[in-house]
C-alpha positions as CSV (number, residue, x, y, z in Angstrom):
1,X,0.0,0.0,0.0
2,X,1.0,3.8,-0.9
3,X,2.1,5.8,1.8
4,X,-0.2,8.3,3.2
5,X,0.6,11.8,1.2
6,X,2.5,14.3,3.1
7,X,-0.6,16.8,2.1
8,X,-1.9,18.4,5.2
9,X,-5.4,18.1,6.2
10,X,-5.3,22.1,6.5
11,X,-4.4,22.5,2.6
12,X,-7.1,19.7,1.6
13,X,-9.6,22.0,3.2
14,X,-8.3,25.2,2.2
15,X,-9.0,24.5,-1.2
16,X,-12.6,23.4,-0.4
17,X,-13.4,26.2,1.7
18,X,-11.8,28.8,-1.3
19,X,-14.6,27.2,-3.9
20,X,-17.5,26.6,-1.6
21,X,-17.4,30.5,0.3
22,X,-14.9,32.9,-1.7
23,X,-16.0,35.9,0.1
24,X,-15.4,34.2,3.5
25,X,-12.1,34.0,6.1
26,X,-11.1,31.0,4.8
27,X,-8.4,30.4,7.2
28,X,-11.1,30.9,10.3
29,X,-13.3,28.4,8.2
30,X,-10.8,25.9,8.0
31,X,-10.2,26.3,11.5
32,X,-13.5,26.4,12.5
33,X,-13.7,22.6,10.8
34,X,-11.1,20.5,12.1
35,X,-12.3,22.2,15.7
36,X,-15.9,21.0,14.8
37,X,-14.4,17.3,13.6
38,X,-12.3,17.8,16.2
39,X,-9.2,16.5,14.3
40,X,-5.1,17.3,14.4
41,X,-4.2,19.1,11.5
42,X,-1.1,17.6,11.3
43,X,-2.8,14.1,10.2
44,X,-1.6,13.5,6.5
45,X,-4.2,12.3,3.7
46,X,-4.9,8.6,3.8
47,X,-4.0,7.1,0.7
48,X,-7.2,8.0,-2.0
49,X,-7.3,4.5,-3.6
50,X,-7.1,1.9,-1.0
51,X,-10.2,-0.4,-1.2
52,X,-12.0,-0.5,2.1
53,X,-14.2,-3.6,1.2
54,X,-13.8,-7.4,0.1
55,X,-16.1,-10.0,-1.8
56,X,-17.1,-10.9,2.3
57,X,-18.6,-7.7,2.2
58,X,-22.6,-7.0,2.0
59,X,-25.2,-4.7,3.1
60,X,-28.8,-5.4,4.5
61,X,-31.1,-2.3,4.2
62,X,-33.3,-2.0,7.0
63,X,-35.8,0.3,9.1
64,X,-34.9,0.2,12.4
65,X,-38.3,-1.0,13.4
66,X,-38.9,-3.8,10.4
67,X,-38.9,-6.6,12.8
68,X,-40.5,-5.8,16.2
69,X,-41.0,-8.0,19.5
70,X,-43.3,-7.0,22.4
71,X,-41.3,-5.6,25.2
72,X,-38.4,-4.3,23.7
73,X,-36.8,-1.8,21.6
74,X,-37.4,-2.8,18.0
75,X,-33.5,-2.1,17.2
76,X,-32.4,-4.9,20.1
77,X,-35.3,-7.0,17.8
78,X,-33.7,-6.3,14.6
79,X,-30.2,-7.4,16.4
80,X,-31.6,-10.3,17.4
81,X,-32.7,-11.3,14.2
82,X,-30.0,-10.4,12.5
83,X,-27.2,-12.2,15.0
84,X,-29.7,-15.1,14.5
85,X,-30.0,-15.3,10.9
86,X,-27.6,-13.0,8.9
87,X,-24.1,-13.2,11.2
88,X,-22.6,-15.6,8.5
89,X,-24.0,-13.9,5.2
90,X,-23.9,-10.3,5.4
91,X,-21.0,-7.9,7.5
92,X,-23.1,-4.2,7.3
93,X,-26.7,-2.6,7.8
94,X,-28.2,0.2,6.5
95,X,-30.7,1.4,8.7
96,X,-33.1,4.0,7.5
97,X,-33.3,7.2,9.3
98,X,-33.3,6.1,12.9
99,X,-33.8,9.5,14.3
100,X,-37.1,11.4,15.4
101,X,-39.3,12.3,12.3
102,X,-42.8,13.8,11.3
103,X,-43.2,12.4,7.6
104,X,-41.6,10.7,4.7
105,X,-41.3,7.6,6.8
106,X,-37.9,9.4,8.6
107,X,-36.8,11.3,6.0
108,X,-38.4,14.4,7.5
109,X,-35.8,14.7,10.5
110,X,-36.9,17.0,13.9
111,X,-33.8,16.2,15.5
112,X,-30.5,14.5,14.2
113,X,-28.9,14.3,17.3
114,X,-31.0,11.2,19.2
115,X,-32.3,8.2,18.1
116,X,-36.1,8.1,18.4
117,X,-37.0,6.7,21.5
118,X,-39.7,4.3,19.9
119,X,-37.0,2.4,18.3
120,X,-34.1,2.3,21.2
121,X,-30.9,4.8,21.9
122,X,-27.4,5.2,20.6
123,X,-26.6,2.2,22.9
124,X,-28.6,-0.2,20.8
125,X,-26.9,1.3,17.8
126,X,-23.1,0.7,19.2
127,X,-24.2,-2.4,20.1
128,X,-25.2,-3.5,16.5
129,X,-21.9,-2.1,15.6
130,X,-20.0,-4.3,17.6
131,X,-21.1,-7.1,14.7
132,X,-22.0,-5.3,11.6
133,X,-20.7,-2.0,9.6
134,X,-23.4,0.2,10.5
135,X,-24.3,2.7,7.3
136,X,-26.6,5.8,8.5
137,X,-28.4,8.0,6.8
138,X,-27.3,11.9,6.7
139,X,-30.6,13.6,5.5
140,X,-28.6,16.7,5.1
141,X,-30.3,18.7,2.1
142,X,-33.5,19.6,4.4
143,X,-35.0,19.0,7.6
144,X,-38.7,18.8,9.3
145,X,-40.3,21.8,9.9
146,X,-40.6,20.9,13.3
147,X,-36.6,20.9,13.7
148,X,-36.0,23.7,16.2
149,X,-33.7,24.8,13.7
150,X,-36.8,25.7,11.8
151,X,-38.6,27.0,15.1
152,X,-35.4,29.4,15.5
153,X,-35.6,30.4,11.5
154,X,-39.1,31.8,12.0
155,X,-37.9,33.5,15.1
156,X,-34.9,35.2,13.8
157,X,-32.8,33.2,16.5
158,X,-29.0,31.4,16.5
159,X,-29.4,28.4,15.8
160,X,-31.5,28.5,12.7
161,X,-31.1,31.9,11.7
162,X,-30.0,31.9,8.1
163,X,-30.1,28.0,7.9
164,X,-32.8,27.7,5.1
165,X,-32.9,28.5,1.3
166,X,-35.1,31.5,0.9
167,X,-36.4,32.7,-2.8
168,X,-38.6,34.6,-4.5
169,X,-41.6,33.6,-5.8
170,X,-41.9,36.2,-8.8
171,X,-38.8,34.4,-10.0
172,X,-38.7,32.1,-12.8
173,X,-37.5,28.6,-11.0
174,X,-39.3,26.0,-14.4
175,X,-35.8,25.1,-14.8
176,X,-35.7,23.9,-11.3
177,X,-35.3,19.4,-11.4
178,X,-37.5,18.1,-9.0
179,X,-38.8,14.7,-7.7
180,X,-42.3,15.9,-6.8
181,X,-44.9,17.4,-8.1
182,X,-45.9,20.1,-5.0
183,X,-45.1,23.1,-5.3
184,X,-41.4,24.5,-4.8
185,X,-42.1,26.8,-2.7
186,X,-43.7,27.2,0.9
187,X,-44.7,30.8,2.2
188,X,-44.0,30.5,5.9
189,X,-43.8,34.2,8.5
190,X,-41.0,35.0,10.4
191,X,-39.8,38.0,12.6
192,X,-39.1,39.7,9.5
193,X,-42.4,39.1,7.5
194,X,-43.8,36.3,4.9
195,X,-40.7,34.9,3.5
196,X,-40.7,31.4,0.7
197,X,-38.8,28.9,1.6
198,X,-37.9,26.5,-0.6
199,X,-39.0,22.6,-0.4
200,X,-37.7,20.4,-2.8
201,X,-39.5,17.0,-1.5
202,X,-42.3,18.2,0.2
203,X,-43.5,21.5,2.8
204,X,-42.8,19.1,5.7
205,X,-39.0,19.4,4.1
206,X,-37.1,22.4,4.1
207,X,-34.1,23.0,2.4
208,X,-30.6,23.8,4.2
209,X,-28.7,26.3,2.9
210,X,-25.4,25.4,2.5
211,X,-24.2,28.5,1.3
212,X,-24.8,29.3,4.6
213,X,-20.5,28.1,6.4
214,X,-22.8,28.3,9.8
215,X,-24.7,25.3,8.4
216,X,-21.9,23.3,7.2
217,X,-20.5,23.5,10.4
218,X,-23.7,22.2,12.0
219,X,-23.7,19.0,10.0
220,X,-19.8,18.7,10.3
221,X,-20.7,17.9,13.6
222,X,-23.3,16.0,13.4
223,X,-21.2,13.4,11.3
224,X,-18.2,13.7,14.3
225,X,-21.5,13.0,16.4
226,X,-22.5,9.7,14.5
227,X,-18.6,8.5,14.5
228,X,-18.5,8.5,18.2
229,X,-21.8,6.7,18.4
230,X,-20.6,3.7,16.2
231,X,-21.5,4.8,13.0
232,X,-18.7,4.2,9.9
233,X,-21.0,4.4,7.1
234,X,-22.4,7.1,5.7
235,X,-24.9,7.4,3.1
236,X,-25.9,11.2,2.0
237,X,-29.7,11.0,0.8
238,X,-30.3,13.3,-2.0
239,X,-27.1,14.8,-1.9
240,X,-27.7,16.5,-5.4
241,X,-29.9,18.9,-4.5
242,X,-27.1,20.6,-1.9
243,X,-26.5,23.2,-3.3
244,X,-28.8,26.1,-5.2
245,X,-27.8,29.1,-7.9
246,X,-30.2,31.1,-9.6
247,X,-31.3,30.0,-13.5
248,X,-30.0,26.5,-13.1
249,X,-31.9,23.1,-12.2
250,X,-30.0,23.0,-8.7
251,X,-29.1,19.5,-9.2
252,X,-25.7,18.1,-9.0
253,X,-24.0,21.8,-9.2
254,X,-20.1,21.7,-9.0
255,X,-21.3,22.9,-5.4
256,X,-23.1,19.8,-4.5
257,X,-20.2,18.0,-5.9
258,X,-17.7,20.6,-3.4
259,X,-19.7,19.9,-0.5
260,X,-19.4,16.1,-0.8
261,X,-15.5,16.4,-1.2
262,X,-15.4,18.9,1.9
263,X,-17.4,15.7,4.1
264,X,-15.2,12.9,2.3
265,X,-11.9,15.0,3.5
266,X,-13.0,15.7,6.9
267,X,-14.6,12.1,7.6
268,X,-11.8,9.9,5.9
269,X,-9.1,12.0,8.4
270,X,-11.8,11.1,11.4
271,X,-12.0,7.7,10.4
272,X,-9.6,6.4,7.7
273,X,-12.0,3.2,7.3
274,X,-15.2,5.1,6.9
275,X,-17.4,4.6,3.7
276,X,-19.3,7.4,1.8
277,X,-21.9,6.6,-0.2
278,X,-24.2,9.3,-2.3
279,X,-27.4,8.4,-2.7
280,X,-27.9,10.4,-6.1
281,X,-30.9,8.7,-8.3
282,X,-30.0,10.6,-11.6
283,X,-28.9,9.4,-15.4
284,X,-26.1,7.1,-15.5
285,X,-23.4,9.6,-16.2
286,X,-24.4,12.2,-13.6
287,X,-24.1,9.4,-11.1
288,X,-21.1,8.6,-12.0
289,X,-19.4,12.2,-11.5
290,X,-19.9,11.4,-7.6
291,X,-16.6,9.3,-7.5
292,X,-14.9,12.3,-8.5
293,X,-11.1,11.7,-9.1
294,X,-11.4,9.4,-6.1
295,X,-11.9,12.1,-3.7
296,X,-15.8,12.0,-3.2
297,X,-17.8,9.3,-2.9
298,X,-16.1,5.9,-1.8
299,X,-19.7,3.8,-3.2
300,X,-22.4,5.3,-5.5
301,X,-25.7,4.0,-6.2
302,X,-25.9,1.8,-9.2
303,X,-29.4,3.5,-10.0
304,X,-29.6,1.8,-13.4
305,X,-29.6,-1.5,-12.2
306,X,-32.4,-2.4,-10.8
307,X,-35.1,-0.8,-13.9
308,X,-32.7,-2.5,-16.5
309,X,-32.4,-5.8,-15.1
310,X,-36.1,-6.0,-14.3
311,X,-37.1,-4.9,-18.2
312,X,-34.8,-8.0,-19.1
313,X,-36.6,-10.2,-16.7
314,X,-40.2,-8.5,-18.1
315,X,-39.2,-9.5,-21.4
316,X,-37.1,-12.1,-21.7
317,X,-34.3,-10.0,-23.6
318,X,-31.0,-8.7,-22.2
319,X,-29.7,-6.5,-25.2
320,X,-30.3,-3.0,-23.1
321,X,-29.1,-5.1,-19.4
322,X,-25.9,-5.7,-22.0
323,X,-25.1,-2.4,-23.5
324,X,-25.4,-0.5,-20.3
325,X,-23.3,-3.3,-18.9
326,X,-20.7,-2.8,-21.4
327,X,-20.9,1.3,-21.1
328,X,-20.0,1.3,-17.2
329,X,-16.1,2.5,-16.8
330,X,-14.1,-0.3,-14.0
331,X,-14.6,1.6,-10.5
332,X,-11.4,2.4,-9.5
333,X,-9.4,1.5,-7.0
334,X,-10.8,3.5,-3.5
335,X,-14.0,3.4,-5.3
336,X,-17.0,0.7,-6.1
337,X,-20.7,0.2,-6.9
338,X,-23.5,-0.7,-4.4
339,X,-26.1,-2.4,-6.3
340,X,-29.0,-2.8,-5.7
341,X,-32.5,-3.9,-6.9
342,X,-34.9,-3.1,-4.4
343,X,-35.0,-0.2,-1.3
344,X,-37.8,1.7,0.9
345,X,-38.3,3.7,-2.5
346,X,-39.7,2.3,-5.5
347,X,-37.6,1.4,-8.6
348,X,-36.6,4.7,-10.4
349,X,-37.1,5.1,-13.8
350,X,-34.7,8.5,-14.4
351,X,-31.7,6.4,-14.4
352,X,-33.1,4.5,-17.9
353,X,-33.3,7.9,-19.2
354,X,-31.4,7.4,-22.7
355,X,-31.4,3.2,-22.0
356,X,-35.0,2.8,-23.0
357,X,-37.5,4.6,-25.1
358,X,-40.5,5.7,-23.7
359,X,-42.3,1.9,-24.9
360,X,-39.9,-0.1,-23.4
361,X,-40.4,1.9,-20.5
362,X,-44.1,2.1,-20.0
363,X,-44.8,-1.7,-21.3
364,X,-42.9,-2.3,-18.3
365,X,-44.9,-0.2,-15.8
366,X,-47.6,-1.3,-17.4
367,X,-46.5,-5.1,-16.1
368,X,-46.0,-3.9,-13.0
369,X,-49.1,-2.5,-12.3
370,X,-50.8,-5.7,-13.2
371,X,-48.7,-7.0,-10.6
372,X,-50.1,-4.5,-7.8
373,X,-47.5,-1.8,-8.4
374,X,-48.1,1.5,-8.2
375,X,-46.4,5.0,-9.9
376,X,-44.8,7.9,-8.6
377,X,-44.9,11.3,-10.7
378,X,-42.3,14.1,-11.2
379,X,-42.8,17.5,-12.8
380,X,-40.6,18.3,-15.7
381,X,-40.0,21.8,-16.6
382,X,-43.1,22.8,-18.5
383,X,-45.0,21.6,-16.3
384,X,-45.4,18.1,-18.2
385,X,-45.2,14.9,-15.7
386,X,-43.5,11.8,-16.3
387,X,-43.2,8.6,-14.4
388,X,-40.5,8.4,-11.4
389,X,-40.2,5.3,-10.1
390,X,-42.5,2.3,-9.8
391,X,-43.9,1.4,-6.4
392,X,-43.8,-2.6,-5.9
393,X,-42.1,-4.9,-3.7
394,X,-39.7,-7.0,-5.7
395,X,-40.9,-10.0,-4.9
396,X,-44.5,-9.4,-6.6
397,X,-42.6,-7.6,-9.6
398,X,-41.3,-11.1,-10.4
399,X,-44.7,-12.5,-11.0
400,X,-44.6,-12.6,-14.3
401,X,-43.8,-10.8,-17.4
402,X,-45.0,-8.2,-20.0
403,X,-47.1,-10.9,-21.0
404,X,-48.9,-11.8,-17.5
405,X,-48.1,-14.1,-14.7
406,X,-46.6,-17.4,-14.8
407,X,-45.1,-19.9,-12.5
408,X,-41.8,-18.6,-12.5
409,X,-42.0,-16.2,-9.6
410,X,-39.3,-17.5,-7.2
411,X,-36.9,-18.8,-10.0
412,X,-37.4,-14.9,-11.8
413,X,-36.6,-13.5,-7.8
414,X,-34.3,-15.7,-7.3
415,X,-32.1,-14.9,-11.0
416,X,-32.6,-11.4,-10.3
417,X,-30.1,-11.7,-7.1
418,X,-27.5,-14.3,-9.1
419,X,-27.0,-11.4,-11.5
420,X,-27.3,-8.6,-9.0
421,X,-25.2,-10.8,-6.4
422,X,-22.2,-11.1,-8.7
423,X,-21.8,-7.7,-10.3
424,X,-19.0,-5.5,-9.8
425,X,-19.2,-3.7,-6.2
426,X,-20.9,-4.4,-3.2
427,X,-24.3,-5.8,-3.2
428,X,-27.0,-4.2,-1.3
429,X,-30.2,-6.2,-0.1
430,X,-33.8,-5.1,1.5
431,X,-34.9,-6.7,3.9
432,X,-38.0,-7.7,2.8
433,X,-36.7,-8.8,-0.8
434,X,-34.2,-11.5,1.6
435,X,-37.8,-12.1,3.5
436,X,-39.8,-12.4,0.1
437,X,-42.2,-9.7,1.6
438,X,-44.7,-8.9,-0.8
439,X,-46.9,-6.0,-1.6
440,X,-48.2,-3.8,1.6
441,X,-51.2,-2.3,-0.1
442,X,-53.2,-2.5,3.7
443,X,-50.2,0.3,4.7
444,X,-50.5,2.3,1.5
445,X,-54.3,2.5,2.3
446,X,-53.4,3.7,5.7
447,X,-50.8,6.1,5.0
448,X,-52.0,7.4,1.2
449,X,-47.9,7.1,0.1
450,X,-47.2,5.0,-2.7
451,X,-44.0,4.1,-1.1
452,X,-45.6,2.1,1.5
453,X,-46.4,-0.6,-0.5
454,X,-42.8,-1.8,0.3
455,X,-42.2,-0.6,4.1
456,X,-44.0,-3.5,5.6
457,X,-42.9,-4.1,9.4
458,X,-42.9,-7.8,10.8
459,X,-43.8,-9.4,14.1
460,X,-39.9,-11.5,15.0
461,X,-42.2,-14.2,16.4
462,X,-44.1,-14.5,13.1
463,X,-41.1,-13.8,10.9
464,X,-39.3,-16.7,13.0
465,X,-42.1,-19.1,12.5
466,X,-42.3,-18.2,8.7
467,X,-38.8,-18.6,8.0
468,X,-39.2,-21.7,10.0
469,X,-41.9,-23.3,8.2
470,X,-40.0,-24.7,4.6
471,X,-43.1,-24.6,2.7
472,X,-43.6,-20.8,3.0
473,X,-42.6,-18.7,0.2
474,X,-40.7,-16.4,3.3
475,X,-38.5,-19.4,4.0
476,X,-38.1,-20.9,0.1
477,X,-37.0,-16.9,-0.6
478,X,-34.4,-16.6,2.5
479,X,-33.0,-19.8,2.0
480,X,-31.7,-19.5,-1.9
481,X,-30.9,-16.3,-1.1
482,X,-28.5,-16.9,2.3
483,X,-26.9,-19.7,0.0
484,X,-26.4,-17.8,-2.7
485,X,-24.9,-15.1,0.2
486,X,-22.8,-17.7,1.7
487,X,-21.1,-18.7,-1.3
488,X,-20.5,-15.2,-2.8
489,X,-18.4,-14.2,0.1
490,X,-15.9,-16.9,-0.5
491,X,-15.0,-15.7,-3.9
492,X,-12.1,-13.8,-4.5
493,X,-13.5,-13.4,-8.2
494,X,-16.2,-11.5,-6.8
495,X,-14.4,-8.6,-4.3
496,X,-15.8,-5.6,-5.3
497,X,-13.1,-4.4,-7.6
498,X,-12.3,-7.7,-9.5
499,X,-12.2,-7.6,-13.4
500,X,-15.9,-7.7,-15.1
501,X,-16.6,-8.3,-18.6
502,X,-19.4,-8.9,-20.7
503,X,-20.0,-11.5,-22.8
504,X,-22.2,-12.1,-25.7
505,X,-24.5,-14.6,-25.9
506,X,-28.2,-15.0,-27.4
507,X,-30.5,-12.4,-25.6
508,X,-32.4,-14.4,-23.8
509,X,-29.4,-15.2,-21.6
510,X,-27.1,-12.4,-20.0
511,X,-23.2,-13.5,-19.3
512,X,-20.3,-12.3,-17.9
513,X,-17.1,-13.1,-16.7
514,X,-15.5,-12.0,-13.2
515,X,-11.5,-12.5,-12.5
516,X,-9.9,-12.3,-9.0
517,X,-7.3,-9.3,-8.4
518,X,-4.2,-12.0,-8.0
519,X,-5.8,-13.8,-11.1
520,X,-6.3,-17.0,-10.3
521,X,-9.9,-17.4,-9.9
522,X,-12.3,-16.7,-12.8
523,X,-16.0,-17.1,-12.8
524,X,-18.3,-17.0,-15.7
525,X,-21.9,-16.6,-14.6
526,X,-24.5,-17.4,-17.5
527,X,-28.2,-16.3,-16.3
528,X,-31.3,-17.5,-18.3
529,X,-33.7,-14.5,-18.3
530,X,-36.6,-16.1,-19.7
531,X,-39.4,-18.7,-19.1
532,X,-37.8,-21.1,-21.5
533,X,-35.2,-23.6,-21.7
534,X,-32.2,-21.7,-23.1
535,X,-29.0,-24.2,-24.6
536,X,-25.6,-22.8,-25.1
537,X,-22.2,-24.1,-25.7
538,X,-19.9,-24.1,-23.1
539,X,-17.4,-23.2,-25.5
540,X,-18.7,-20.0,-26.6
541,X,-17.6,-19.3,-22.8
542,X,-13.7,-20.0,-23.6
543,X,-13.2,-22.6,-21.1
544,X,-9.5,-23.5,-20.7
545,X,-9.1,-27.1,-21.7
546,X,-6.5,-28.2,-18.9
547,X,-9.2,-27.2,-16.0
548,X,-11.6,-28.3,-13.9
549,X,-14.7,-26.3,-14.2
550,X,-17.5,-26.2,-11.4
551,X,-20.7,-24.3,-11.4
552,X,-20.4,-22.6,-7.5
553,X,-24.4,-22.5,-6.8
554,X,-25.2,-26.3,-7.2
555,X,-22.3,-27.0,-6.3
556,X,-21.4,-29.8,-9.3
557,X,-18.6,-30.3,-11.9
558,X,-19.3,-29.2,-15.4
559,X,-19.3,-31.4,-17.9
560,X,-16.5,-31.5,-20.6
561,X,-15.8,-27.6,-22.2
562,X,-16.9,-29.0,-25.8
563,X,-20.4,-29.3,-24.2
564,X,-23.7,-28.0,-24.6
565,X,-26.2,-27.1,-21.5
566,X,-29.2,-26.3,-21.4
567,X,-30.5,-23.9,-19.0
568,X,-33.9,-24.3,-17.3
569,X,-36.0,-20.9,-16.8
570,X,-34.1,-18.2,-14.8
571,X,-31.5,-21.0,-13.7
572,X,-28.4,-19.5,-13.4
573,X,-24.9,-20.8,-13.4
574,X,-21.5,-19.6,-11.3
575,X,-18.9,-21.7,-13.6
576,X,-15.4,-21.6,-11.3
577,X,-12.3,-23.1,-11.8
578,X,-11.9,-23.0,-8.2
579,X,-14.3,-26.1,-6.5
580,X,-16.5,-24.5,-3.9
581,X,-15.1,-24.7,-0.3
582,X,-17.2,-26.9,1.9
């Protein structure tokens, strides 16, 4: 490994400081942020391209109060469970905003400094540390209106005063890009009259202004606050929308971009093994700016995943899952991809922006919503709306296909996490796709949010007994997928960073090929995406002759490299020339 550069934390910072506030001190500011990280400026840069992560590595996405038991906090409930049935598949937990909220199912935050008391305290949260990577969210580009920051705002008092994006509403703001279709602004009065302030999710949400170095500071030490408390991941929701300048569509401004190399310098000299992840659900090539030259995000979100690999799945053809495959640069070294193909939001459709035409697109919304899923909208400037992100829980979007449901269901779930399992980067699961939780339409009902439909909470007792029970779909679901877990972490072929390629094969199948960093494990996976047999030679795959070739999942030699298989639906294949270890 590099040595750590001789650059000073102070001169790292200086330049951020320089671009984010020109007209401020920018010695005081620096100052004023290793004293709020509370850091020696003497520490030198850890080395930008160290990978933090191995193929052991995986993340469960949670809400802290999925699984529940009578009498105690539900995060002590979601320990148990997960020391119980995830200790030997998974290392890390993302668990949704754990702190006090008033909407957006916690991503409307009235105080980041506690954990809400109906889930537990920061004890329960160092406690889960002590066995898994905890990732936490940092809803940093607004708060709840009920945040006494807010309070303050209206009141004209420190602190709050000067913490929230103010405009005017004669201005023209179409160009702003949006999410929602509410409108921008909120008219709210303060000590100093009716001011707008401006909401880019919802009025429950108001924007930070981080133009504001008073701000900054605030959440500087609010991620000092989660380090101390156990927390090493850190995933910045919406981090996009930071930062704001007149006649542009405040998203992903060279400011946003500033900001998110000011928390990676400050948080990587805090904790050298800390992760930051941007949660950024944009086109393909936006995302990707959030790696920066290795100085911003350590993991982005691979957004384009989950829509793509679910069209191939709808219809049986993997030519778009393949050229998008083919377009994505190698993460480099200090960087990687979390994929993912289900979360607490629905399945965006932005990221297939320029992947799929507006058909391909709304044949497969149209399958979904036979399947019980529902749509999100999103204003476009204009005025016009277009369809966000589909509403489903993944298990029921793998009933069937754009031609209606089948049998299929848990072989088409179960392919969907083979290919997703063994990409480049780290995989990400939900909960309730490892529980095969299906569609909460009782809780959309209740709540009148679309994105309900795949926030289901569980009983342990009746989760246990599920799980338990070999003929439930719960238990059939968990099972494949632990095994499929278990054996992906031994892999050196699939560490995060390990060689990817694509492969062509007919498009009903999609293939590619993985290759350990020291090079002597390759894996070939071959997935059948369709609800037909599919053959194919294994010599199309380039087999070397003088090997041994084993297929990792059922755990069985291959058959000579001259021979042809035939796939049965959605069976997929790991094909190693490394025998599985028992």
């Amino acid at each position: 490994m590099a040595e750590p550069s001789p650059w000073r934390l102070r001169d790292r910072l200086h330049d951020h400081i320089r671009l984010l506030y020109p007209d401020q001190d920018t010695g005081a500011l620096v100052e004023a942020c290793i004293a709020a990280m509370r850091l020696d400026p003497e520490t030198p840069t850890p080395e930008s391209r160290r990978n933090l992560w191995s193929e052991a590595d995986s993340v469960v996405i949670t809400y802290g109060d999925t699984v529940t038991s009578p009498d105690e906090h539900p995060l002590d409930s979601l320990a148990a469970f997960m020391r119980h049935r995830l200790r030997d598949t998974v290392s890390s937990v993302h668990i949704l905003p754990f702190y006090p909220w008033t909407s957006d199912d916690g991503f409307a935050v009235s105080d980041y400094g506690v954990v809400h008391p109906e889930l537990g305290d920061w004890d329960d949260i160092r406690q889960i540390s002590q066995d898994f990577r905890v990732m936490g969210d940092c809803v940093i580009n607004h708060c709840s209106a009920s945040h006494q920051w807010f309070k303050n705002y209206q009141a004209g008092l420190a602190p709050g005063d000067g913490y929230f994006v103010e405009a005017d509403p004669e201005k023209d703001l179409s160009a702003v890009a949006r999410p929602r279709t509410s409108p921008l602004l909120r008219p709210v009065e303060t000590k100093n009259g009716t001011r707008h302030v401006w909401c880019t999710f919802g009025h429950d949400q108001i924007d930070l202004d981080f133009a504001n170095p008073e701000l900054m500071l605030e959440i500087i030490r609010l991620f000092r606050h989660y380090l101390d408390r156990g927390v090493t991941a850190f995933r910045l929701d919406a981090v996009g929308y930071v930062w704001k300048e007149d006649g542009t569509s405040c998203l992903n401004l060279a400011g946003a971009h500033e900001v998110v190399r000011l928390i990676r310098t400050l948080v990587e000299h805090a904790a050298p093994d800390a992760w930051i992840i941007t949660e950024t659900n944009v086109p393909i090539f936006e995302n990707l700016a959030y790696f920066g030259n290795a100085n911003e995000a350590h993991l982005i979100y691979n957004f384009s995943l989950p829509p793509l690999l679910l069209h191939a799945l709808c219809t049986g053809n993997s030519r778009h899952l393949r050229a998008w495959m083919m377009s994505m640069p190698p993460a480099r070294d200090g960087t990687t991809y979390f994929n993912f193909l289900a979360s607490h939001d629905g399945i965006g459709l932005r990221p297939v922006e320029g992947l799929l035409d507006d058909n391909e697109r709304d044949a497969m919304v149209t399958a979904m919503q036979s399947f019980g899923g529902l749509v999100s909208w999103r204003t476009v400037a204009g005025g016009e709306q277009k369809p966000y992100e589909i509403n489903i829980a993944l298990w029921d979007a793998c009933r069937g296909t754009v031609d209606g449901e089948d049998q299929w269901q848990l072989e088409r779930f179960i392919c969907a996490h083979a290919v997703m399992l063994a990409l480049e980067g780290i995989p990400g699961i939900y909960i309730h796709s490892l529980l095969g939780t299906g569609n909460d339409l009782a809780s959309v009902e209740k709540t009148g949010r679309s994105r309900s439909i795949n926030r289901a909470r569980w009983d342990r007792q009746t989760l246990e007994s599920a799980l338990d029970d070999p003929e439930s779909s719960h238990a059939q679901a968990f099972a494949r997928m632990s095994h499929l877990l278990a054996v992906r972490r031994l892999q050196p072929a699939f560490h995060p960073n390990a060689t990817q390629f694509t492969l062509q094969l007919r498009d009903g199948l999609f293939a590619f090929w993985r290759q350990s960093r020291s090079r002597d494990q390759c894996i070939f996976c071959v997935n059948n995406l369709t609800p037909e047999p599919q053959r194919f030679a294994l010599a199309d795959l380039n087999l070397m002759r003088n090997e041994q070739w084993y297929d990792l999942i059922s755990d069985q030699a291959m058959p000579d490299v001259w021979s042809e298989l035939e796939l049965s639906p959605y069976q997929c294949l790991w094909i190693t020339n490394r025998p599985r270890d028992n």
